[in-house]
N, C-alpha and C positions, 0 to 999 in steps of 0.2 A: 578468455573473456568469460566472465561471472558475477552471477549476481547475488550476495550472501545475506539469506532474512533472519535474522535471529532474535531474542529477546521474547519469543511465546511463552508458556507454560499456565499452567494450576492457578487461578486467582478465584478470589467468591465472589459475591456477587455485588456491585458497586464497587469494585475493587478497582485498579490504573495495572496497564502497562502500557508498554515502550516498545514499540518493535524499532530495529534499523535496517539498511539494506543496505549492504555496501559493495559499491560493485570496485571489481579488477579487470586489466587487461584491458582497460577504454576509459573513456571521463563520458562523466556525467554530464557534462558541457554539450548543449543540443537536444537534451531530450526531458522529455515529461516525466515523472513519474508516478505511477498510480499502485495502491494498494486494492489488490481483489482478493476475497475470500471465498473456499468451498468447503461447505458444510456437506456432512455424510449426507448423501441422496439426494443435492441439491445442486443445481449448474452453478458456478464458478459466476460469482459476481463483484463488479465493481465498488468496491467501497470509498475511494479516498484518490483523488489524482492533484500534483501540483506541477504546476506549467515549469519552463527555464527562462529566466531572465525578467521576467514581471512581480515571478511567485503567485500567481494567479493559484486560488484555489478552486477544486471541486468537489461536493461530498454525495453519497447518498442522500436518501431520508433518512434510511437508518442512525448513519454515524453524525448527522445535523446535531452541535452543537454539546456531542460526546465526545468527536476524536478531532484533534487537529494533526494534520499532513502537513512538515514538514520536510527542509532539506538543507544540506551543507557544504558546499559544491568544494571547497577549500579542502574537505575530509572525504570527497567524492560517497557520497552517503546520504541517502534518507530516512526520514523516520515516520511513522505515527505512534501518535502518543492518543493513548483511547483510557478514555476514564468512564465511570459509573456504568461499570461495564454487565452485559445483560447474559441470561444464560443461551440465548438465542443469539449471542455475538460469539459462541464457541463454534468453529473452522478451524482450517489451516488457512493460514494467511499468506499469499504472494506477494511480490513485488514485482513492478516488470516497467519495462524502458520504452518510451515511445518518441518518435521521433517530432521536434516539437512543430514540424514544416503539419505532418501530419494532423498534427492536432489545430493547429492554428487554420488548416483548410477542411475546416470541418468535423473532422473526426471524432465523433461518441466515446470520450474516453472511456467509459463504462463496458464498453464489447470490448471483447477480449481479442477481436482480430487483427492483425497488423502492428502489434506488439513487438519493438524489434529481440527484446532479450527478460527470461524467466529467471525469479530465484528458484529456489529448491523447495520453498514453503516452511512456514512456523506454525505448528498446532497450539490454538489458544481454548483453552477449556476452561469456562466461566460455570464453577460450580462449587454448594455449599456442603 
């Protein structure tokens, strides 16, 4: 069972990338998925969750209207896609699975507790 983030790196500043998260060993079929990011000296926060089966989304403020959450259930994979990207959007960015019972009965996809499964993380560094 895994969950794989990849697509980070080096962009300047207004620049676009693409992360994906694909997971193995289970389907994505049943669960949320949310993108959080942890910036050096900083708690691990919620940036981006999309539900299963509605596509219901949810963003920060931060990412409102900069990154859309995405997902592909046919290629077991999520993505965000983050543009006009800021140097205070530099983190490693996760991805991680929540169970959609969970979230449908309340659950702050934003905390990070009760998460059933973590990727590895992608380092995004937004600098000129």
């Amino acid at each position: 069972v895994q969950l794989q983030a990849s697509g980070g790196g080096l962009v300047q500043p207004g620049g676009s990338l693409r992360l994906s998260c694909a997971a193995s060993g289970f389907t994505l079929s049943g669960y949320a998925i949310t993108w959080f990011r942890q910036a050096p000296g900083k708690e691990r926060e919620g940036v981006a969750c999309i539900s299963y089966g509605d596509g219901i989304t949810y963003y920060a403020d931060s990412a409102k209207g900069r990154f859309a959450i995405s997902r592909n259930d046919a290629k077991n994979t999520g993505y965000l896609q983050m543009s006009s990207l800021k140097p205070e959007d530099t983190a490693v960015y996760y991805c991680a699975t929540l169970s959609i019972v969970r979230l449908m009965s309340g659950k702050n996809w934003s905390e990070r507790g009760d998460y059933d499964f973590w990727g590895q993380g992608t380092q995004v560094t937004v600098s000129s």
